[in-house]
N, C-alpha and C positions, 0 to 999 in steps of 0.2 A: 528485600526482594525488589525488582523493577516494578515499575507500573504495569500492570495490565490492562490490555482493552480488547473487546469482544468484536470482531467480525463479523456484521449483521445480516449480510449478505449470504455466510457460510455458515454461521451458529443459529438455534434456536429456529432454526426453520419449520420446526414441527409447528407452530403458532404464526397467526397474520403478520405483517411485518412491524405494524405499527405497537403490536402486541411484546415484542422481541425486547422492547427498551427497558420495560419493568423487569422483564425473564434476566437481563443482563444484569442490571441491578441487583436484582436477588441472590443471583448466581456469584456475587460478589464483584462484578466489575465496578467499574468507578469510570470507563469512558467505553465507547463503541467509535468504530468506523462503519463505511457503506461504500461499495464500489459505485454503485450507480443506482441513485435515489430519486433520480428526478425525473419520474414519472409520480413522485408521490409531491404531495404538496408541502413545500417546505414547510409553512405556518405550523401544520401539524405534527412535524418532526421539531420543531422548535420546541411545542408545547410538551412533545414527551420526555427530551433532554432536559425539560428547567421543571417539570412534574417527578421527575427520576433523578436528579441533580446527577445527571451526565455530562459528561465532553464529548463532544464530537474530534476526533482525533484526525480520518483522511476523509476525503473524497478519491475518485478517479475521475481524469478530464481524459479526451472530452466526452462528455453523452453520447451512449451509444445509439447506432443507426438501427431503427427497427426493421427498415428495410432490408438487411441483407448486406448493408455497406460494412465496412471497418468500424473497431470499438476502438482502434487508433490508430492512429497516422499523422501524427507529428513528426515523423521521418516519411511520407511517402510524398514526394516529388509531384506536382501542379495541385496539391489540396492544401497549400499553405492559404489560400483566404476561406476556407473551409474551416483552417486550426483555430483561425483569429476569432472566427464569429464564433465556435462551439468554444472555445476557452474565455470567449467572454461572457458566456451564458453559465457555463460551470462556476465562474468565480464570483456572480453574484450569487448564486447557489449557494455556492460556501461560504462566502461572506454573511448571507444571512442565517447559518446556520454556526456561525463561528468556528469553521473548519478546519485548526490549525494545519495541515498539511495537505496539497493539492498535487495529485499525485498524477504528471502527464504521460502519458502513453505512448508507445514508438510509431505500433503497429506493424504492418509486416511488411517489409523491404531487406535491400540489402543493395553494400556497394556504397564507393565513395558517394554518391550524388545523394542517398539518403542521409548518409553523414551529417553531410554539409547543411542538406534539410532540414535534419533535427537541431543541429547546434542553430543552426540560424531564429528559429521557430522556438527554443529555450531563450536566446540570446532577447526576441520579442517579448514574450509571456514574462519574463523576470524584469522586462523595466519597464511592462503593463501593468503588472500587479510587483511593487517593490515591497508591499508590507506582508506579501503573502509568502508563507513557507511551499518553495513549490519541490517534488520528489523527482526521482526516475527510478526506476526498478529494473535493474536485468532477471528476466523471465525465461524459464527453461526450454529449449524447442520440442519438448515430448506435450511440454503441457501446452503451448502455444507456438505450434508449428509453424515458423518464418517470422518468429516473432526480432524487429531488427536487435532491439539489445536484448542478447544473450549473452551477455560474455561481460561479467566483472573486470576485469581488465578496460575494456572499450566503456564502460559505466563510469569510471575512475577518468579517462582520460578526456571523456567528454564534460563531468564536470570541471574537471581544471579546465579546458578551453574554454568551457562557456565563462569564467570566473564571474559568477553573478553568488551576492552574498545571499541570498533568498535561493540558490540552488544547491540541493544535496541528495546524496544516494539513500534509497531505502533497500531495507536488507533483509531478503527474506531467505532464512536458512533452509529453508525445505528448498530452494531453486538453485541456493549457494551447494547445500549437496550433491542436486542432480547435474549442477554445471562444472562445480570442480571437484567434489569427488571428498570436501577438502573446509567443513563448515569451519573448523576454530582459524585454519591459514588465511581464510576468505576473510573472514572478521576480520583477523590481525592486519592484515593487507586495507581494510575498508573503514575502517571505525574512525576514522580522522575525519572520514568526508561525511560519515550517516549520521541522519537526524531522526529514522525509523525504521522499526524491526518487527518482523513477521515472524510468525512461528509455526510450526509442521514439522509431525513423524514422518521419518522416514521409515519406510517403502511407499506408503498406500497414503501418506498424508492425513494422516488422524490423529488424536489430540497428543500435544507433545510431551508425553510421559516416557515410558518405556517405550527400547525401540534401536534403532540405529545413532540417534543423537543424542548426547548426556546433556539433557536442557538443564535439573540442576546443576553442571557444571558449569554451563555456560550463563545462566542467570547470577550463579555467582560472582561469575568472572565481569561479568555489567556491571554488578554492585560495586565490586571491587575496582572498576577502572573509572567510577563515578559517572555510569552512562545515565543520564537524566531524562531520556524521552521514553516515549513509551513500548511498549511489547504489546502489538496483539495478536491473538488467535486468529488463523487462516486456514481451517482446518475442517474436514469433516467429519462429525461425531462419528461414531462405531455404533452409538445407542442413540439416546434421549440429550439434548446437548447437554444437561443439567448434572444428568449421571455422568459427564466428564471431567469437572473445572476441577476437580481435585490439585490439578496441576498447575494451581493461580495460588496454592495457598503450601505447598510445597518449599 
Protein backbone atom coordinates (compact mmCIF):
# COMPACT_ATOMS: atom_id res chain seq x y z
CA UNK A 1 0.00 0.00 0.00
CA UNK A 2 1.28 3.77 -0.40
CA UNK A 3 1.89 5.94 2.41
CA UNK A 4 -0.71 7.72 3.98
CA UNK A 5 -1.19 11.01 5.44
CA UNK A 6 -4.10 12.66 7.28
CA UNK A 7 -5.37 16.12 6.26
CA UNK A 8 -5.49 18.18 9.46
CA UNK A 9 -7.31 20.81 8.21
CA UNK A 10 -10.17 18.53 6.90
CA UNK A 11 -9.88 15.26 9.23
CA UNK A 12 -10.46 14.90 13.00
CA UNK A 13 -12.12 18.16 13.22
CA UNK A 14 -14.50 17.04 15.79
CA UNK A 15 -11.22 17.76 18.46
CA UNK A 16 -8.97 21.13 19.03
CA UNK A 17 -6.52 21.26 16.39
CA UNK A 18 -3.60 20.70 18.26
CA UNK A 19 -5.47 17.69 19.68
CA UNK A 20 -5.88 16.00 15.79
CA UNK A 21 -1.98 14.83 15.83
CA UNK A 22 -2.42 12.07 18.39
CA UNK A 23 -6.27 11.22 16.83
CA UNK A 24 -3.88 10.85 13.41
CA UNK A 25 -1.63 8.76 14.91
CA UNK A 26 -3.96 6.44 16.46
CA UNK A 27 -5.98 6.34 13.61
CA UNK A 28 -3.02 4.72 12.04
CA UNK A 29 -1.40 7.61 10.05
CA UNK A 30 2.20 7.88 10.04
CA UNK A 31 2.32 11.75 8.69
CA UNK A 32 -0.35 14.64 8.40
CA UNK A 33 -0.38 17.89 6.33
CA UNK A 34 -2.23 21.48 7.20
CA UNK A 35 -3.24 23.98 4.61
CA UNK A 36 -2.82 26.88 6.80
CA UNK A 37 -1.38 26.57 10.36
CA UNK A 38 0.11 29.65 10.89
CA UNK A 39 -1.97 31.13 13.07
CA UNK A 40 -0.93 28.42 15.48
CA UNK A 41 2.47 28.45 16.94
CA UNK A 42 4.84 26.42 15.20
CA UNK A 43 7.00 25.42 18.32
CA UNK A 44 3.84 23.53 19.43
CA UNK A 45 3.13 21.93 16.29
CA UNK A 46 6.88 20.70 16.33
CA UNK A 47 6.36 19.31 19.83
CA UNK A 48 3.27 17.27 18.66
CA UNK A 49 4.98 15.80 15.31
CA UNK A 50 8.36 14.51 17.33
CA UNK A 51 5.52 13.51 20.59
CA UNK A 52 3.52 11.46 17.84
CA UNK A 53 6.51 10.64 15.54
CA UNK A 54 4.83 12.27 12.77
CA UNK A 55 5.91 13.86 9.23
CA UNK A 56 4.73 16.77 8.35
CA UNK A 57 4.01 16.14 4.69
CA UNK A 58 2.50 19.88 2.88
CA UNK A 59 1.85 23.30 3.89
CA UNK A 60 -0.11 25.73 1.61
CA UNK A 61 1.68 29.27 0.64
CA UNK A 62 0.96 31.75 0.97
CA UNK A 63 -0.91 32.49 4.46
CA UNK A 64 -3.98 33.47 4.17
CA UNK A 65 -5.47 37.07 4.48
CA UNK A 66 -7.81 37.37 7.29
CA UNK A 67 -8.92 40.30 6.04
CA UNK A 68 -11.11 39.33 3.13
CA UNK A 69 -8.06 39.46 0.71
CA UNK A 70 -6.91 36.35 -1.58
CA UNK A 71 -5.59 32.80 -0.04
CA UNK A 72 -3.68 33.06 -3.27
CA UNK A 73 -2.20 34.88 -5.90
CA UNK A 74 0.74 33.81 -7.20
CA UNK A 75 -0.80 34.41 -10.63
CA UNK A 76 -2.58 37.70 -9.79
CA UNK A 77 -0.90 40.69 -11.64
CA UNK A 78 0.86 43.85 -9.17
CA UNK A 79 0.92 41.48 -5.97
CA UNK A 80 4.13 39.99 -6.94
CA UNK A 81 6.06 41.67 -3.90
CA UNK A 82 3.06 40.68 -1.90
CA UNK A 83 4.03 36.65 -3.17
CA UNK A 84 7.78 37.40 -2.18
CA UNK A 85 7.15 38.61 1.38
CA UNK A 86 4.20 35.98 2.18
CA UNK A 87 6.31 33.01 0.65
CA UNK A 88 9.06 34.07 2.53
CA UNK A 89 7.13 33.85 5.84
CA UNK A 90 5.50 30.41 4.71
CA UNK A 91 8.96 28.75 4.13
CA UNK A 92 10.41 29.58 7.32
CA UNK A 93 7.06 28.02 8.54
CA UNK A 94 7.89 25.08 6.87
CA UNK A 95 11.25 24.94 7.41
CA UNK A 96 10.73 24.89 10.93
CA UNK A 97 8.39 22.48 10.89
CA UNK A 98 10.23 20.21 8.39
CA UNK A 99 7.66 20.58 5.69
CA UNK A 100 8.68 18.38 2.81
CA UNK A 101 6.22 19.83 0.32
CA UNK A 102 5.19 23.71 -0.10
CA UNK A 103 2.31 23.79 -1.82
CA UNK A 104 1.80 27.54 -3.77
CA UNK A 105 -1.26 28.78 -4.63
CA UNK A 106 -2.50 30.49 -8.07
CA UNK A 107 -5.52 32.27 -6.92
CA UNK A 108 -7.97 33.72 -9.04
CA UNK A 109 -7.17 35.20 -12.30
CA UNK A 110 -7.12 34.32 -15.68
CA UNK A 111 -5.43 35.27 -19.06
CA UNK A 112 -2.17 35.43 -20.56
CA UNK A 113 -0.70 38.15 -18.09
CA UNK A 114 -1.58 35.76 -15.09
CA UNK A 115 0.44 33.25 -16.80
CA UNK A 116 3.25 34.99 -17.14
CA UNK A 117 2.66 36.06 -13.44
CA UNK A 118 2.75 32.78 -12.14
CA UNK A 119 5.57 31.32 -14.01
CA UNK A 120 7.58 34.21 -13.13
CA UNK A 121 6.75 34.11 -9.37
CA UNK A 122 7.38 29.80 -9.51
CA UNK A 123 10.37 30.85 -11.57
CA UNK A 124 11.47 33.19 -7.96
CA UNK A 125 10.20 30.88 -5.11
CA UNK A 126 12.31 27.78 -6.63
CA UNK A 127 15.61 29.53 -6.83
CA UNK A 128 14.51 31.23 -3.30
CA UNK A 129 14.09 28.12 -1.68
CA UNK A 130 16.31 25.43 -3.94
CA UNK A 131 16.24 22.67 -1.23
CA UNK A 132 12.41 23.11 -0.78
CA UNK A 133 9.99 20.69 -2.59
CA UNK A 134 7.67 23.27 -3.75
CA UNK A 135 3.85 21.96 -5.43
CA UNK A 136 1.01 23.42 -7.79
CA UNK A 137 -2.28 21.91 -7.70
CA UNK A 138 -4.91 22.43 -10.41
CA UNK A 139 -8.19 23.08 -8.36
CA UNK A 140 -11.75 22.46 -9.70
CA UNK A 141 -13.89 25.91 -10.54
CA UNK A 142 -17.00 24.35 -8.68
CA UNK A 143 -14.86 24.23 -5.56
CA UNK A 144 -12.89 27.22 -6.18
CA UNK A 145 -14.64 29.46 -8.39
CA UNK A 146 -11.87 31.58 -10.80
CA UNK A 147 -9.48 29.71 -9.31
CA UNK A 148 -6.48 30.46 -12.33
CA UNK A 149 -5.11 26.60 -12.44
CA UNK A 150 -7.89 24.66 -13.32
CA UNK A 151 -7.03 22.67 -15.95
CA UNK A 152 -4.20 19.70 -15.94
CA UNK A 153 -3.13 20.40 -19.03
CA UNK A 154 -2.08 24.12 -18.20
CA UNK A 155 -0.45 22.50 -14.73
CA UNK A 156 1.72 20.22 -17.05
CA UNK A 157 2.73 22.93 -19.17
CA UNK A 158 3.57 25.39 -16.65
CA UNK A 159 5.80 23.01 -14.88
CA UNK A 160 7.91 22.26 -17.90
CA UNK A 161 8.29 26.16 -18.53
CA UNK A 162 9.20 26.78 -15.25
CA UNK A 163 11.82 23.77 -15.43
CA UNK A 164 12.91 24.26 -11.74
CA UNK A 165 14.00 20.74 -10.23
CA UNK A 166 12.28 21.61 -6.70
CA UNK A 167 8.84 22.21 -8.92
CA UNK A 168 6.23 19.49 -9.45
CA UNK A 169 2.48 18.78 -9.78
CA UNK A 170 0.25 17.55 -6.85
CA UNK A 171 -2.58 15.61 -7.69
CA UNK A 172 -5.65 15.43 -6.35
CA UNK A 173 -8.16 13.00 -7.79
CA UNK A 174 -11.33 14.28 -6.34
CA UNK A 175 -10.40 17.82 -8.65
CA UNK A 176 -8.78 15.31 -11.51
CA UNK A 177 -12.50 13.92 -11.66
CA UNK A 178 -14.34 16.96 -11.54
CA UNK A 179 -11.86 18.57 -14.10
CA UNK A 180 -11.63 15.79 -16.47
CA UNK A 181 -14.07 13.56 -16.04
CA UNK A 182 -11.23 11.03 -16.46
CA UNK A 183 -9.02 10.19 -12.88
CA UNK A 184 -6.87 7.07 -14.11
CA UNK A 185 -6.16 9.11 -17.96
CA UNK A 186 -5.32 12.28 -15.75
CA UNK A 187 -2.74 10.15 -13.76
CA UNK A 188 -1.36 8.49 -16.78
CA UNK A 189 -1.00 11.92 -18.48
CA UNK A 190 0.69 13.31 -14.89
CA UNK A 191 2.50 10.87 -12.93
CA UNK A 192 5.95 11.84 -14.51
CA UNK A 193 5.66 15.34 -13.10
CA UNK A 194 3.86 14.50 -9.36
CA UNK A 195 5.61 14.46 -6.26
CA UNK A 196 1.97 14.38 -4.36
CA UNK A 197 -1.45 13.07 -4.16
CA UNK A 198 -4.73 13.93 -2.58
CA UNK A 199 -7.50 11.63 -2.19
CA UNK A 200 -11.50 12.14 -2.26
CA UNK A 201 -14.95 10.42 -3.23
CA UNK A 202 -16.60 11.27 -5.56
CA UNK A 203 -19.72 13.04 -5.61
CA UNK A 204 -19.88 14.79 -2.31
CA UNK A 205 -15.95 14.38 -1.37
CA UNK A 206 -15.89 11.83 1.50
CA UNK A 207 -13.68 9.33 2.64
CA UNK A 208 -12.29 7.34 -0.51
CA UNK A 209 -13.92 3.99 -0.23
CA UNK A 210 -16.81 3.35 -2.11
CA UNK A 211 -18.02 5.47 -4.62
CA UNK A 212 -17.49 6.76 -8.01
CA UNK A 213 -13.45 6.17 -7.97
CA UNK A 214 -11.95 2.47 -7.39
CA UNK A 215 -9.17 3.80 -4.96
CA UNK A 216 -8.14 0.10 -4.38
CA UNK A 217 -7.50 0.15 -7.91
CA UNK A 218 -5.73 2.94 -8.10
CA UNK A 219 -3.56 2.58 -4.85
CA UNK A 220 -2.48 -0.49 -6.37
CA UNK A 221 -1.59 0.72 -9.54
CA UNK A 222 0.88 3.37 -7.26
CA UNK A 223 2.36 0.47 -5.74
CA UNK A 224 2.82 -1.14 -8.76
CA UNK A 225 4.44 1.81 -10.72
CA UNK A 226 6.65 2.26 -7.65
CA UNK A 227 5.02 5.82 -6.77
CA UNK A 228 7.17 6.61 -3.51
CA UNK A 229 5.39 9.85 -2.07
CA UNK A 230 2.76 10.03 -0.20
CA UNK A 231 -1.25 9.73 -0.37
CA UNK A 232 -3.19 11.94 1.78
CA UNK A 233 -6.79 12.24 2.97
CA UNK A 234 -8.57 15.50 1.83
CA UNK A 235 -11.72 14.61 2.59
CA UNK A 236 -14.75 15.16 4.61
CA UNK A 237 -15.81 12.44 7.07
CA UNK A 238 -19.73 11.21 6.74
CA UNK A 239 -19.40 10.54 10.56
CA UNK A 240 -16.69 10.74 13.40
CA UNK A 241 -13.25 10.87 11.26
CA UNK A 242 -11.97 7.74 13.15
CA UNK A 243 -15.23 5.67 12.09
CA UNK A 244 -13.60 6.23 8.51
CA UNK A 245 -9.83 5.34 7.99
CA UNK A 246 -10.81 1.96 7.08
CA UNK A 247 -9.68 2.97 3.81
CA UNK A 248 -5.76 3.40 4.87
CA UNK A 249 -5.53 -0.24 5.73
CA UNK A 250 -7.52 -1.66 2.76
Amino acid sequence: MPKFCANLTWLFTELPFLERFEAAKEAGFDAVEVLFPYDVNAQDIVSELAKHDLHMVLLNCPPPNYTGGPQGFAAIAGLQDRFRKDFKRALRYAQTLGAQHLHIMSGVAEGDEAKTVFMDNLRWAAAEAPDQSLTIEPINNDTMPGYFLNDFKLGREIVIAVDAPNLRLQFDAFHAAKITGDVQGTWDAMRDITAHVQVAQMPDRSEPDQGEIDYPAFFAQLDGEGYDGWVAGEYKPRAETADGVGWIKT
